[in-house]
C-alpha positions in Angstrom: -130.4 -18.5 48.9 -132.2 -18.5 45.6 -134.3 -16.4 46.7 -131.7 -13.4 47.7 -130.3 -13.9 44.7 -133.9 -13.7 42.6 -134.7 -10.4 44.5 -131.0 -8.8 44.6 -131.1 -9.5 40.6 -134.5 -8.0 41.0 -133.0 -5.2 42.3 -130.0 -3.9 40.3 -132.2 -3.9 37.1 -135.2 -2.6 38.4 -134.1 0.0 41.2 -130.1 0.4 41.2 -129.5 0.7 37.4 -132.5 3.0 37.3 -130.6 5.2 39.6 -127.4 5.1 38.0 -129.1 6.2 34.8 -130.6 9.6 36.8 -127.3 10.5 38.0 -123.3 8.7 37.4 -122.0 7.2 40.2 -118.5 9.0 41.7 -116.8 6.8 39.7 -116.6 3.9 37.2 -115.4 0.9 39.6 -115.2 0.8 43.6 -111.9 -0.7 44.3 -110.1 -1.8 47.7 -106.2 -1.0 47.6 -106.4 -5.0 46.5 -107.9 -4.3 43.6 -111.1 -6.2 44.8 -113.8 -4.4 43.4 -116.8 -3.5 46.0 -119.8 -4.3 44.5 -122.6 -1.8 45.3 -124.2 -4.5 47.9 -123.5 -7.8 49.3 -125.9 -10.4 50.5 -125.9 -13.9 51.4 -124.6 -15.4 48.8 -121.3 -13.8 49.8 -121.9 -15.8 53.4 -123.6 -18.4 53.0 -124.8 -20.4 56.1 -123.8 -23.7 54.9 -119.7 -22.4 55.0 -119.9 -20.6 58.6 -118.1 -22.9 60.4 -115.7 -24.1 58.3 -114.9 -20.3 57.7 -115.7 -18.7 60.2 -116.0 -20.8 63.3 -115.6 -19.4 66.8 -113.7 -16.9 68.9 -110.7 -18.8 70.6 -111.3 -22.2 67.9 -110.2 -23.1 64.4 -109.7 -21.7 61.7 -109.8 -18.3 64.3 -111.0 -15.9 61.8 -112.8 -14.3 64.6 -110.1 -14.1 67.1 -107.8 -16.1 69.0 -108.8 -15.8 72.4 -112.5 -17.1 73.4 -113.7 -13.7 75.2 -111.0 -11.6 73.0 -111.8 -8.2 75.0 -114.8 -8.4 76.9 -111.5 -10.2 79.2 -109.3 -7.5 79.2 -108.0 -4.5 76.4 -105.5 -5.3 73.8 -102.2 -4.0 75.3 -101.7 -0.4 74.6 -98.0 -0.2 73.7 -96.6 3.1 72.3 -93.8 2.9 70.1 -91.0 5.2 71.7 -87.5 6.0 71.9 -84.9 8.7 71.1 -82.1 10.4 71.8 -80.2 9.2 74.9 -81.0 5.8 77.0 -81.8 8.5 79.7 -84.6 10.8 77.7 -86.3 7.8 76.1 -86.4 6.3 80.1 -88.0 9.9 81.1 -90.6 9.1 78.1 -91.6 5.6 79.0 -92.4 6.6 82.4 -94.5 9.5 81.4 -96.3 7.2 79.1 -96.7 4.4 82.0 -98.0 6.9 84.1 -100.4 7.6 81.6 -101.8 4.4 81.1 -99.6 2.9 78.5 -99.9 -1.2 79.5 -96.1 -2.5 78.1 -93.3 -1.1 76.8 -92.1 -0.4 73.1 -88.6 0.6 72.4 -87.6 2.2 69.0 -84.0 2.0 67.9 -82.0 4.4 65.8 -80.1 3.5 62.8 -76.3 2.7 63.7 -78.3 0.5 67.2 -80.2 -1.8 64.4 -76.8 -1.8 61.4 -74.7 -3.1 64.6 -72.8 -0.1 64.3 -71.5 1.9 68.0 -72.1 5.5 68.1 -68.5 6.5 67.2 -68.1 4.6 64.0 -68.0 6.7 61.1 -70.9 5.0 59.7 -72.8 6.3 62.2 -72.0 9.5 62.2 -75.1 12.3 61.6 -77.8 9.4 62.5 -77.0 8.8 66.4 -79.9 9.0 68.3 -82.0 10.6 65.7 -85.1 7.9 64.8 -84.6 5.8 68.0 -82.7 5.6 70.9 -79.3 4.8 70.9 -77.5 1.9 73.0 -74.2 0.9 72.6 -73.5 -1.7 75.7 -75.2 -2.8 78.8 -74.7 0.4 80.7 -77.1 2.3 78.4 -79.7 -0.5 78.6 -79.7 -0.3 82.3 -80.0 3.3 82.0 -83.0 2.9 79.5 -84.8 0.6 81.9 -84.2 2.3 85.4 -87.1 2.1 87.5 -89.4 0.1 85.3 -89.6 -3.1 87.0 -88.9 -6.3 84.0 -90.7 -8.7 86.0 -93.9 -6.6 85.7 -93.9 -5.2 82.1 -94.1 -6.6 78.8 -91.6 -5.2 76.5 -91.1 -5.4 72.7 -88.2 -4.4 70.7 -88.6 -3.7 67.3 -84.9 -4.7 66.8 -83.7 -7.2 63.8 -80.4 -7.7 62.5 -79.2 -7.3 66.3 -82.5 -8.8 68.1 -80.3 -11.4 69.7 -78.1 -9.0 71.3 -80.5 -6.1 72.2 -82.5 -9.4 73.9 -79.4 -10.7 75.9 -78.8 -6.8 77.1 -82.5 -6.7 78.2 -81.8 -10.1 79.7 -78.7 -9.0 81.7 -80.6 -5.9 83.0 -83.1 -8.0 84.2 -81.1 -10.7 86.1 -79.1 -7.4 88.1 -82.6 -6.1 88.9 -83.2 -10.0 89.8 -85.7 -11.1 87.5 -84.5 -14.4 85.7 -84.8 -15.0 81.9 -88.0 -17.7 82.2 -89.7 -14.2 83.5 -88.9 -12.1 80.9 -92.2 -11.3 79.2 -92.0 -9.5 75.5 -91.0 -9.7 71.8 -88.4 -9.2 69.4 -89.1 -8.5 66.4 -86.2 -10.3 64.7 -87.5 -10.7 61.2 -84.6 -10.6 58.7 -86.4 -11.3 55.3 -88.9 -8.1 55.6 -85.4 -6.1 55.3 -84.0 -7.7 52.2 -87.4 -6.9 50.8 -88.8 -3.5 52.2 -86.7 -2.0 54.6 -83.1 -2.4 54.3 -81.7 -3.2 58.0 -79.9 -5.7 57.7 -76.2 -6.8 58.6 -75.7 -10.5 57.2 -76.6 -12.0 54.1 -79.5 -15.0 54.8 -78.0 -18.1 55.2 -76.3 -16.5 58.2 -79.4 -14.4 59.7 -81.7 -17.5 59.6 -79.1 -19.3 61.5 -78.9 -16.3 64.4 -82.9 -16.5 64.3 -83.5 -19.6 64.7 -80.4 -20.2 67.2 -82.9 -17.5 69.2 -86.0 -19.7 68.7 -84.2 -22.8 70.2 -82.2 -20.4 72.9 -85.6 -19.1 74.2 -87.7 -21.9 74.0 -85.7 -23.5 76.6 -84.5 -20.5 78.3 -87.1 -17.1 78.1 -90.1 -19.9 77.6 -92.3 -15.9 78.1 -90.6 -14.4 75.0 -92.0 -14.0 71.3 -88.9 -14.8 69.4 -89.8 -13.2 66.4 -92.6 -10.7 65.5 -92.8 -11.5 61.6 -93.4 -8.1 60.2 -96.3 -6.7 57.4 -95.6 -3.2 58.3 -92.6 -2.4 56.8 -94.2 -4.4 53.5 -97.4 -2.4 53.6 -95.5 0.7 54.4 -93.2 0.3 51.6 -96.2 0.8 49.5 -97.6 -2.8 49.2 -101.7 -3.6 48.8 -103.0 -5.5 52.0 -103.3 -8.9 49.7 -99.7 -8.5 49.8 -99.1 -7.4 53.1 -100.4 -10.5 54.2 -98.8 -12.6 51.4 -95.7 -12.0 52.0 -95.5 -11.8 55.5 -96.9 -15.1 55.9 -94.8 -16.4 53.2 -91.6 -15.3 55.4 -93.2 -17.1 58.0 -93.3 -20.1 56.0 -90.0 -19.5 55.5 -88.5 -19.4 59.6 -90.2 -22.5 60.3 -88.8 -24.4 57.8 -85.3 -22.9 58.4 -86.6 -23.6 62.0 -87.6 -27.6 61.4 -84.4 -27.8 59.2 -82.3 -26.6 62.9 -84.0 -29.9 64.3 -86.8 -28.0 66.1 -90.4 -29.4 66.2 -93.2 -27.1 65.1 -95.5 -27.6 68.2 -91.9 -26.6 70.6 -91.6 -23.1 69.2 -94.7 -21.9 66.7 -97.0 -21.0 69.8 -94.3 -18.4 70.6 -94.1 -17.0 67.1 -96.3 -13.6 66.5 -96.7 -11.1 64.1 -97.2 -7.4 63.0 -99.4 -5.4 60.7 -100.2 -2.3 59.1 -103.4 -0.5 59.5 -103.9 1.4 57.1 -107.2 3.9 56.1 -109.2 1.7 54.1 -111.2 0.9 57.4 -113.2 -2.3 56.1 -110.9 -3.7 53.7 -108.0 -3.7 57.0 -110.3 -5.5 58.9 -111.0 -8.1 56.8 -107.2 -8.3 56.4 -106.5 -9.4 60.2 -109.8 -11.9 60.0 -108.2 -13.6 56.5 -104.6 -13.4 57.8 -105.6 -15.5 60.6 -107.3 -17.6 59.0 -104.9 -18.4 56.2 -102.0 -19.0 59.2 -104.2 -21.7 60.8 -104.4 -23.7 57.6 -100.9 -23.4 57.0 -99.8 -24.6 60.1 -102.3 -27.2 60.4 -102.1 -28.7 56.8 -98.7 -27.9 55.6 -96.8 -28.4 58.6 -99.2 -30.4 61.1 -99.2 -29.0 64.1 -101.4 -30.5 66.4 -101.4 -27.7 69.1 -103.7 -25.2 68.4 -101.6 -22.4 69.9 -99.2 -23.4 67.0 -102.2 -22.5 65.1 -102.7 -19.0 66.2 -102.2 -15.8 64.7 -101.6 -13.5 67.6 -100.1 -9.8 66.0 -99.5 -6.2 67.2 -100.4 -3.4 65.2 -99.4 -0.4 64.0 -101.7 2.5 62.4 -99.9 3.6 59.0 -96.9 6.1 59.2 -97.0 6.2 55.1 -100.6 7.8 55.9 -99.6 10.6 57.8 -99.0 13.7 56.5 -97.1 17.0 56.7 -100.1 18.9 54.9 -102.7 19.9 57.8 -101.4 17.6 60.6 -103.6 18.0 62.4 -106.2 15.7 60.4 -103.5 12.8 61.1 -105.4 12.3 64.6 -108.6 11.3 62.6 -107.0 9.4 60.5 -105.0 7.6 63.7 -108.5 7.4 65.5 -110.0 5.3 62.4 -107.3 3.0 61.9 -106.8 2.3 65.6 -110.7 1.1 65.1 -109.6 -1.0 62.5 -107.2 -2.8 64.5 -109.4 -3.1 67.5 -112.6 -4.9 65.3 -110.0 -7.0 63.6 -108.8 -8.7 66.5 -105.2 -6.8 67.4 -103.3 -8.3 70.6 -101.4 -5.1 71.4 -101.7 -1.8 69.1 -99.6 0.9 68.7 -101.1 4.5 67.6 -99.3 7.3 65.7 -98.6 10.7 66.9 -100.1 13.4 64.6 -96.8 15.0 64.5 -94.9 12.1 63.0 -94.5 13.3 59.4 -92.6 16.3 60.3 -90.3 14.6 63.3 -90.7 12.0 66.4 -93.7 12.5 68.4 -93.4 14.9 70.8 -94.3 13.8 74.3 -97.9 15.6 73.9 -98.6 14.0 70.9 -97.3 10.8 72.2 -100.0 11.2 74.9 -103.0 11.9 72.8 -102.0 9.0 70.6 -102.6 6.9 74.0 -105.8 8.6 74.6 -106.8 7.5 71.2 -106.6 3.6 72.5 -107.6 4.3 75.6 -111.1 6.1 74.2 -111.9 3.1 71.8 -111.0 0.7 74.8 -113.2 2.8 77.2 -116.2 4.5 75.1 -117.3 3.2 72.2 -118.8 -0.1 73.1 -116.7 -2.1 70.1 -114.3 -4.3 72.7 -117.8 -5.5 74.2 -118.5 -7.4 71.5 -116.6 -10.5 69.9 -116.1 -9.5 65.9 -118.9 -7.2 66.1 -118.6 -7.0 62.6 -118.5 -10.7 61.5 -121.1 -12.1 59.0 -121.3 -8.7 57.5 -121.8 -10.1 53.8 -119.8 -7.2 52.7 -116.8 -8.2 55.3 -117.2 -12.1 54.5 -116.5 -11.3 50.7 -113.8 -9.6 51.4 -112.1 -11.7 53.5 -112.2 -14.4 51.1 -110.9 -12.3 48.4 -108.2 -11.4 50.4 -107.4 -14.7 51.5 -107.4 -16.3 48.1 -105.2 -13.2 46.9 -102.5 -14.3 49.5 -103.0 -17.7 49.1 -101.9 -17.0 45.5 -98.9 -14.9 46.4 -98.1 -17.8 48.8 -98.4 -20.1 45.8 -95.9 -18.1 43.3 -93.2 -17.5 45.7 -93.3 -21.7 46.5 -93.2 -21.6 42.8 -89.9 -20.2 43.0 -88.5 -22.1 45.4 -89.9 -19.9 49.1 -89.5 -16.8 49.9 -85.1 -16.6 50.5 -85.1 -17.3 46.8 -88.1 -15.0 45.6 -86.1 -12.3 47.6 -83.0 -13.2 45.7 -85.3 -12.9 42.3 -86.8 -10.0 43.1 -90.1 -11.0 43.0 -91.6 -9.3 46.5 -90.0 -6.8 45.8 -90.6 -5.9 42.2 -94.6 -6.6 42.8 -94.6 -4.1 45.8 -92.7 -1.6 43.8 -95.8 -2.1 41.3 -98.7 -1.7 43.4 -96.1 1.8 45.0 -96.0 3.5 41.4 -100.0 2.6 40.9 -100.9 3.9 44.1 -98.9 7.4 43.3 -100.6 7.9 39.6 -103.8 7.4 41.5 -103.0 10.4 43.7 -101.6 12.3 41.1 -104.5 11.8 39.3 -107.1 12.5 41.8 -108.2 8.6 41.5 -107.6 8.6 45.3 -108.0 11.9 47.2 -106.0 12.6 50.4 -107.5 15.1 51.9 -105.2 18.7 52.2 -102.2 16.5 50.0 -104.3 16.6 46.9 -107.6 18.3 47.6 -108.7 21.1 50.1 -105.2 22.2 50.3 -105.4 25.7 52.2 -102.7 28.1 52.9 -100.8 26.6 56.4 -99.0 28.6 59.6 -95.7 26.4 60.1 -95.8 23.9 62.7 -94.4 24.8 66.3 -93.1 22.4 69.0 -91.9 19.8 67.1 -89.1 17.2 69.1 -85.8 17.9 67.6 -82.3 15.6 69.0 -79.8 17.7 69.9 -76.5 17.0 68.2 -74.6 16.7 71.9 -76.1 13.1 72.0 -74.1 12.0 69.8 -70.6 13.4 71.2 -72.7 12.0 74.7 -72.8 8.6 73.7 -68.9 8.8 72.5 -67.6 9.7 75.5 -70.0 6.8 77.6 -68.0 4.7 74.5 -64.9 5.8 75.6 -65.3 5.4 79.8 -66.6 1.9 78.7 -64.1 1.1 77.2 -61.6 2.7 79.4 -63.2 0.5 82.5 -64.0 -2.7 81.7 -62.0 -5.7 81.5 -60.2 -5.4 78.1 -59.0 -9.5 78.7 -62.9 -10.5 79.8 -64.1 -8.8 76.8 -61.4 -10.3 74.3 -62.1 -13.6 75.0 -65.5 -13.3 75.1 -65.6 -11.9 71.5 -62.7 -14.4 70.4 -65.3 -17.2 71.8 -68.2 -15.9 69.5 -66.2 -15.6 66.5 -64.7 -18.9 66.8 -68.6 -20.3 67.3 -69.9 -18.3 64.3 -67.2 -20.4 61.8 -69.0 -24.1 63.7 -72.3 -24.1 61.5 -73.6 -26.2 64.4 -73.0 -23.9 67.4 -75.7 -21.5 68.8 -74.1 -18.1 69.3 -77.3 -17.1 71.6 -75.1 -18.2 74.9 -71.7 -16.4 73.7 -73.5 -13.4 72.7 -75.3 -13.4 76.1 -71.2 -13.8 77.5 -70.1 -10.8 75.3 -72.9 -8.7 76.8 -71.9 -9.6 80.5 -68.1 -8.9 79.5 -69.6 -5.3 78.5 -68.4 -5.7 75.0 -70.2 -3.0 72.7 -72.9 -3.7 70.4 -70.7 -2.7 67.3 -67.9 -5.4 68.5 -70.1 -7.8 68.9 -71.4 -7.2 65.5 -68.1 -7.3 64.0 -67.0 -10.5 65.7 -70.0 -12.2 63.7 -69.4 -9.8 60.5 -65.6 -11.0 60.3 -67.2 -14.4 59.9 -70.2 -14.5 58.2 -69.5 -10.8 55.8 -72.0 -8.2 54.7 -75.0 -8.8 52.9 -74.9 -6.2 49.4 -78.4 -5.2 48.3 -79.4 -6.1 44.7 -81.0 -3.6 42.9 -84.0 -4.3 40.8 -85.4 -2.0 37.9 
């Protein structure tokens, strides 16, 4: 080591300053998004031998910085699951089987606005927004409309669904008992992570006390019930899209995961029972080395948490196992067409940092929902990584890369100080309440902007090579008949169902939601079978536990 370190200083004064002198480098400092600077080389010291397995370790072991599965995907490909929905239950059903027949390995359903506020399509809060970012259900009917022909038994599904996870779940699960498929063999994910909304994304129905007490009724419901299901899917993305650095991405979606197992132990469950089942998501986003060293220090940050802090003895409960999702926040209307580049290169990201299941952007999605050819070549994207670049043959093919080691420490220690300050303030419920995620990610938002209005950080036909553009043709566009569509399927629901089966039912759940010690999960999963809408089974749970108010912070 003291050698490497005799020649690199060697080097700089003898070689790389002499350089510099000749001709200025691009610019003064080399930062990551971080703010870790990049130093002009790395070498051992930044890895040293003595540390590798206490760092580093093995595919499949402890700490799992360089996966969590022992052959990762020289076993089989990450799960290629496109993000899609729109319109009605029946168009989003026509686009998941065009994208199965593709290739697409499990199912991702996207929700519009009134489906994840707990609102029906005919509330006037709704109104304008039905059907428009995500497909719209309202009861059981449209989920078994959404699922026709896709056999629940067989595919893996994920929801990205949080303030009404446990209902969208309990639809899912009725559809699959009429198709005959019980609820131990479900297979999928909600993503049912409150405390990302109060900071980053604004979903949300309840205020916390009650929303931790819904999610973790679903941790207990499905451990003993959908043992298959990921409970939770504890989100970066919205944080990172929101305009966080990656040191924070991973700060603070860990720290929210600190948060539901605690709220989780407090319920009377044991770590080891539910924590194997817990998953997360991430960003990618375009600083290609810096992301990957994001996934490898996420996981290995997880693993000490739940091994030191809480003592989990199984190692599954020690696992960071995530789906990702290339950066919409990249994407841009300027020259679209370079969005499939950018796509391609995070999707690489993702891939050598270890992703269980990935999700790639259409190039069209700055300028509407992914039309179905865009959605298609998105797939292509995954399936060309999988299939002809060599990178899934290799476990962390870029592992012990001094340059990769450094930053993975850096980012780990960043986080680990994030993790620090909001257990400073009393976790992450409170630090929400203060402000404090959100304040810091509103920071690094502004920063990020002056940098590109500066030209600090170029983005390429945004702020430099702009050239004069035709308008883009072909774009997917909801027709406003959804809407009045999904009324009237409101209105023969309502018209045909049991009006008694459905009052009790809701009169059950609301008289459950004022016993602190109930679990809802098995009235809401009644409600669903009594086809009460999603909006009234909202409401039954909002006349109880009210509506969480945002507070702003300047």
């Amino acid at each position: 080591m003291s050698d490497s370190k005799t020649e690199k200083s060697r080097w700089v004064v003898k070689t790389y300053e002499k350089a510099k002198a000749k001709g200025p480098e691009r610019r003064p400092t080399f930062l990551t998004s971080s703010g870790i600077e990049r130093a002009p080389v790395d070498g051992p010291e930044a890895s040293p031998e003595s540390t590798y397995v206490e760092k580093l370790g093995f595919p499949g072991e402890y700490p799992f910085t360089r996966g969590v599965q022992p052959t990762m995907y020289r076993g089989r490909f990450w799960t290629m699951r496109q993000y899609a929905g729109f319109a009605s239950a029946k168009d989003s059903n026509e686009r998941y089987h065009s994208l199965l027949k593709a290739g697409q390995t499990g199912l991702s359903v996207a929700f519009d606005l009134p489906t994840q506020m707990g609102f029906d399509a005919d509330n006037d809060r709704a109104r304008g927004e039905v059907g428009k970012v995500g497909v719209s259900i309202c009861s059981v009917r449209d989920m078994k409309v959404l699922l026709e022909g896709i056999p629940l038994g067989e595919v893996s599904t994920s929801m990205t669904i949080n303030a009404t996870a446990p209902i969208l779940l309990m639809l899912y699960a009725a559809v699959g008992e009429s198709q005959g498929v019980p609820m131990e063999a479900l297979q999928g994910t909600v993503q049912n992570d409150i405390l990302k909304e109060y900071i980053a994304r604004g979903t949300y129905i309840y205020p916390p006390t009650p929303s931790l007490r819904l999610i973790t009724n679903l941790f207990a419901f499905c451990a003993k019930k959908v043992p298959k299901w990921n409970p939770i899917s504890i989100s970066g993305y919205h944080i990172r899209e929101a305009g966080s650095t990656a040191a924070q991405e991973i700060g603070f979606t860990l720290a929210d995961g600190i948060a539901y197992v605690e709220a989780a132990r407090t319920a009377g469950l044991e770590v080891d029972d539910f924590a194997g089942r817990l998953s997360f998501f991430f960003n990618v986003h375009n600083d290609f080395l810096e992301e990957v060293a994001k996934f490898r220090a996420a996981r290995r940050l997880w693993a000490r948490i739940m091994k030191e802090r809480f003592g989990a003895k199984d190692p599954r409960s020690m696992m960071l196992r995530f789906h990702a999702q290339t950066a919409g926040s990249t994407l841009t209307a300027q020259q679209p067409m370079n969005n499939v580049v950018r796509v391609a290169i995070q999707g690489l990201a993702a891939v050598l940092g270890g992703t269980q299941s990935l999700h790639t952007n259409g190039w069209d999605e700055a300028l509407a929902l992914p039309s179905e050819g865009a959605a298609k070549l998105a797939l292509r994207t995954q399936q060309i990584i999988a299939n002809e670049t060599g990178v899934a043959d290799t476990i962390d093919a870029l592992g012990g890369s001094y340059h990769l080691e450094r930053l993975t420490d850096e980012l780990e220690a960043k986080a680990s100080d994030y993790i620090r300050r909001i257990d400073d303030l009393g976790g992450m419920v409170r630090a929400i309440e203060q402000g404090f995620p959100q304040q810091e990610i509103q920071s690094a938002a502004y920063e990020a902007q002056r940098a590109l209005e500066r030209k600090e950080s170029v983005v390429v036909g945004v702020n430099s090579y702009q050239v004069p553009e035709p308008a883009v043709t072909g774009l997917l566009r909801v027709d406003e008949s959804v809407e009045h569509e999904q009324r009237l399927r409101l209105a023969d629901l309502r018209k045909t169902r049991s009006a008694d089966a459905c009052r009790r039912a809701l009169d059950a759940l609301k008289q459950a939601a004022a016993r602190p010690g109930d679990n809802l999960i098995p009235l809401i999963s009644d409600a669903v079978k009594a086809e009460a809408s999603l909006g009234e089974i909202s409401d039954a749970m909002r006349a109880v536990f009210g509506e969480h108010r945002e507070h702003v912070f300047l």
